[in-house]
MARMIPA-605319 format. One record per residue (C-alpha): z negated, x, y negated. Coordinates in steps of 0.02 Angstrom, whole numbers. Layout:
# MARMIPA-605319
<rec <Z; X; Y>>
...
This chain:
# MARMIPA-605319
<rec <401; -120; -998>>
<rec <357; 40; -942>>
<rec <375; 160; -1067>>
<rec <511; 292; -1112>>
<rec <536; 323; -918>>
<rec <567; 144; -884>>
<rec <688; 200; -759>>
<rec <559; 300; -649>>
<rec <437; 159; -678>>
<rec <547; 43; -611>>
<rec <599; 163; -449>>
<rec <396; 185; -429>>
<rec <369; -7; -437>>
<rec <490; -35; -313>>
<rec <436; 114; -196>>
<rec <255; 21; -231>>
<rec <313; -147; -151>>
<rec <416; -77; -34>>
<rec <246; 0; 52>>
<rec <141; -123; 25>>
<rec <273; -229; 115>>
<rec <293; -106; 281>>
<rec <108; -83; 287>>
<rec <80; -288; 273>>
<rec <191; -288; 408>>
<rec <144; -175; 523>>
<rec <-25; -257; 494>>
<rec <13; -425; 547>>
<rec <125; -363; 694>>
<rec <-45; -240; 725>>
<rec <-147; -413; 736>>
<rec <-22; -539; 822>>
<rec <15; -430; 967>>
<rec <-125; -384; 1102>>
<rec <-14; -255; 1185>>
<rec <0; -149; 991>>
<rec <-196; -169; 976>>
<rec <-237; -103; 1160>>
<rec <-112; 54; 1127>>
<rec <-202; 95; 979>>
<rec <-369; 83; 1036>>
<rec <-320; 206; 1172>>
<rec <-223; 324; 1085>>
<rec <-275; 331; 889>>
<rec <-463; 259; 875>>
<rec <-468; 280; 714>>
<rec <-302; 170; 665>>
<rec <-414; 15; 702>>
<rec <-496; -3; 536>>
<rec <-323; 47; 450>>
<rec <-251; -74; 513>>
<rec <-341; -237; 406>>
<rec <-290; -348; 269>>
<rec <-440; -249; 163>>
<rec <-352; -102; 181>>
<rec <-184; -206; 131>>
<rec <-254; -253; -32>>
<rec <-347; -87; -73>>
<rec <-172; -17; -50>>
<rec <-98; -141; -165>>
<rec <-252; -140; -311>>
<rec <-233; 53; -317>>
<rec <-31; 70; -312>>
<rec <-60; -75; -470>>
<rec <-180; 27; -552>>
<rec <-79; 188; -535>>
<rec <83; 111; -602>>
<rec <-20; 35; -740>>
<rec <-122; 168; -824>>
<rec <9; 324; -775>>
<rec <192; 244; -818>>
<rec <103; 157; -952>>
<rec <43; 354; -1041>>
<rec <-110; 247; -1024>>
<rec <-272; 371; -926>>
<rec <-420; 279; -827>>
<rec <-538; 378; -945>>
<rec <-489; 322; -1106>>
């Protein structure tokens, strides 16, 4: 499935999912609760646009396309 390291593709796809999870969640706990969005607008600005579901799925399309085209032997410029 994932080459002659299937083992450390495997431990990298799960280590994918298991971000993309905490991030997804921290996202929707980041947009169900207005006393988590009021704390970060006060203390870390910057957080708000971090914390989307854009940001979820860039996180996810580039943690697929890493896994893909590195565990693979497989480079983006081929």
């Amino acid at each position: 499935m994932f080459g002659p390291g299937s083992r450390v593709g495997a431990i990298a796809f799960i280590q994918s999912v298991a971000i993309v999870r905490l991030y997804s969640g921290f996202v929707q706990e980041y947009e169900s609760s207005a006393t988590m969005q009021s704390c970060v607008r006060s203390n870390f600005p910057i957080g708000q646009p971090l914390l989307s579901w854009e940001r979820v799925l860039i996180l996810s399309v580039s943690l697929g396309l890493l896994l893909v085209q590195f565990l693979t032997g497989r480079v983006l410029s081929e």
